[in-house]
N, C-alpha and C positions, 0 to 999 in steps of 0.2 A: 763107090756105091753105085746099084744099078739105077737106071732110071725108073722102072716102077716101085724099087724100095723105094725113091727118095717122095714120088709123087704120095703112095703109103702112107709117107709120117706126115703130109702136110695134111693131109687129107685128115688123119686119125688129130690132131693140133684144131683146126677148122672146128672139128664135132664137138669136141669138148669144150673149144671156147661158146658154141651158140650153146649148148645145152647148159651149161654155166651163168650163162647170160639170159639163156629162158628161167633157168631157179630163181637169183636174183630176181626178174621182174615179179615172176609171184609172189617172192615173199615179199617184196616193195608194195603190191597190189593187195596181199593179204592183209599188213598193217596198214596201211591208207584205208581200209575197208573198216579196219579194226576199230581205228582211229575215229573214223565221222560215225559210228553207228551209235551213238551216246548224244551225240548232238540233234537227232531223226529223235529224242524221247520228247513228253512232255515237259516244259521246262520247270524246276522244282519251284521257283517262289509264287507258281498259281495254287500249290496244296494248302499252306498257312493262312492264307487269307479266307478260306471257306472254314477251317477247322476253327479259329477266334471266331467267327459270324455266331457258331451255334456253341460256342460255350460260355460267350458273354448272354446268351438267349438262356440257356439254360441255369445260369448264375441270376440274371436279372430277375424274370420274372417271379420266381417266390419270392424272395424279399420286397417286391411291390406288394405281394397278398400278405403280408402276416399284419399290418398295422389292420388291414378293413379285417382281416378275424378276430383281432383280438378286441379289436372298436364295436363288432358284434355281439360278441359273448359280453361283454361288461354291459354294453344299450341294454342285453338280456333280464341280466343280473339285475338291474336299475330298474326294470319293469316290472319285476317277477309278483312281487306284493298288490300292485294296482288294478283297481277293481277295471273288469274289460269294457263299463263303459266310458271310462275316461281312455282315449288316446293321444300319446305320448309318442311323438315323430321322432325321428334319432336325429334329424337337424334341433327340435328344442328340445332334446335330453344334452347333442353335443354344446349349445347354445347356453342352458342352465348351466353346465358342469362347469363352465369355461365363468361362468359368473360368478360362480357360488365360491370356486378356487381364487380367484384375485378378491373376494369379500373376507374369505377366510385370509389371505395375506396380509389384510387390512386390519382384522382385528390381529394376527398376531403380531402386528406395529405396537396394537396400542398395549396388548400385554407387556412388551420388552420396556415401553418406554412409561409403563405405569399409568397411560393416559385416560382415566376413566371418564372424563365427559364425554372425548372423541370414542371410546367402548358404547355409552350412551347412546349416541345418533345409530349405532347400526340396530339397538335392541327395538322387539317390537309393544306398542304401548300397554299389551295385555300382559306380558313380561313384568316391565315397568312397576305396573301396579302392584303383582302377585307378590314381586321382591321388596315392596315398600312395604308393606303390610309388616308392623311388628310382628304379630303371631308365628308368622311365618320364619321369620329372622330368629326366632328364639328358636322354634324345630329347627332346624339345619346349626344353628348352635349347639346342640346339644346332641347335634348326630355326630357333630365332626372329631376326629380321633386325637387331635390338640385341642385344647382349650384354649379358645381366643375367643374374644365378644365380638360379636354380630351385632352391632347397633345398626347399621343405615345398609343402603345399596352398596356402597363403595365399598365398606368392608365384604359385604359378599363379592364381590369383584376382587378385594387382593387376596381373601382368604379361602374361598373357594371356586371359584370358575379358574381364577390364574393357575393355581400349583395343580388342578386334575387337566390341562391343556395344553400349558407353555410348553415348547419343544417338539410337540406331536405335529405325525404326518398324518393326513388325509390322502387318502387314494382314488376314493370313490363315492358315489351316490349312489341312494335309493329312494326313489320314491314311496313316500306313504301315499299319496295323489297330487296332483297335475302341481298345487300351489304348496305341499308341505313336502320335504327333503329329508332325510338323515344323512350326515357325511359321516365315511364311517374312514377305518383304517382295516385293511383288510388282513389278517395272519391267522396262519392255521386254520386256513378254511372257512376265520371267524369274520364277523362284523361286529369291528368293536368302535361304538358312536361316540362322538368326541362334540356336534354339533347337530340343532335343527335349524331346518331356515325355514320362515316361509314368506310366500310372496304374495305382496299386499300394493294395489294398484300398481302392478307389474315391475314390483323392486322386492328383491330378495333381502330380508332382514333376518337378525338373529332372535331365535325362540329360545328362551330359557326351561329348562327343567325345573320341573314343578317337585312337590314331597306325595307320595303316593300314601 
């Protein structure tokens, strides 16, 4: 073999191995580029913590307002009848309801357990007398749709106040004014009155219905 072939083939051997070895490093250089350019982002677990901040904000805040709307509409409701010069604050409407609701738990004690003295102490004294009155005992006798005798108070207590009230819910109030109340049950849009109260040196007692 001459000597310029042989110098030739080392020569042509030489090229191929650097240009081989330049590919190599760029494609070493290319994935190593590849590779960190993922790690240069934002890192993901600072997204979540913003996206919870405004959807617990957005969850929360209405459910704080529906109790003061609906606590409005009803103070409304409760006012609507009452002449505009008596004013009636919605701390002593909230304050009456919250009264008038554990007095109403009280009497229906004494319905369940038949206790008509303790029914007595909540009634008011102008009550009292209308319902002693024979006269009267004898009208509602003879209005009611069984026949039972009406002799005293007490009988009007088991025979009529108990069976048109036992069981029943109260929902709400309304004022006739500042010291007389109807508790009523609200359905179908109605107000249907189950109780009066009225309040006599600042204690809510039970008013009986009179015969019109």
């Amino acid at each position: 073999m001459g000597k310029f072939k042989f110098l030739g083939i080392i020569f042509f051997v030489l090229t191929v191995t650097v240009f081989a070895g330049c590919s190599s490093n760029k494609t070493e250089v290319a994935v190593q580029e590849e590779s960190i350019a993922p790690v240069q982002e934002i890192p993901e677990q600072e997204v979540p913590v913003v996206v919870a901040e405004e959807v617990k904000a957005e969850i929360v805040q209405p459910v704080d307002n529906v109790p003061e709307v609906v606590q409005d509409a009803e103070y409304l409701r409760s006012i609507a009848t009452v002449s505009s010069a008596e004013e009636i604050s919605v701390d002593t409407f909230n304050q009456d309801k919250k009264d008038i609701l554990e007095l109403i738990d009280q009497i229906d004690q004494t319905m369940q357990s038949n206790n008509y003295n303790k029914w007595l102490s909540y009634v008011v004294p102008e009550s009292k007398v209308y319902w002693q009155n024979r006269n009267n005992l004898n009208s509602i006798q003879e209005r009611l749709p069984v026949k039972v005798k009406i002799s005293s108070m007490q009988d009007y207590f088991k025979y009529v106040f108990v069976p048109s009230r036992a069981g029943r819910n109260v929902d709400e109030i309304r004022y006739v004014s500042s010291s007389l109340v109807k508790a009523v049950q609200v359905k179908d849009n109605r107000d249907i009155i189950y109780y009066t109260f009225e309040k006599i040196d600042g204690k809510w007692m039970l008013k009986l219905d009179t015969l019109s």
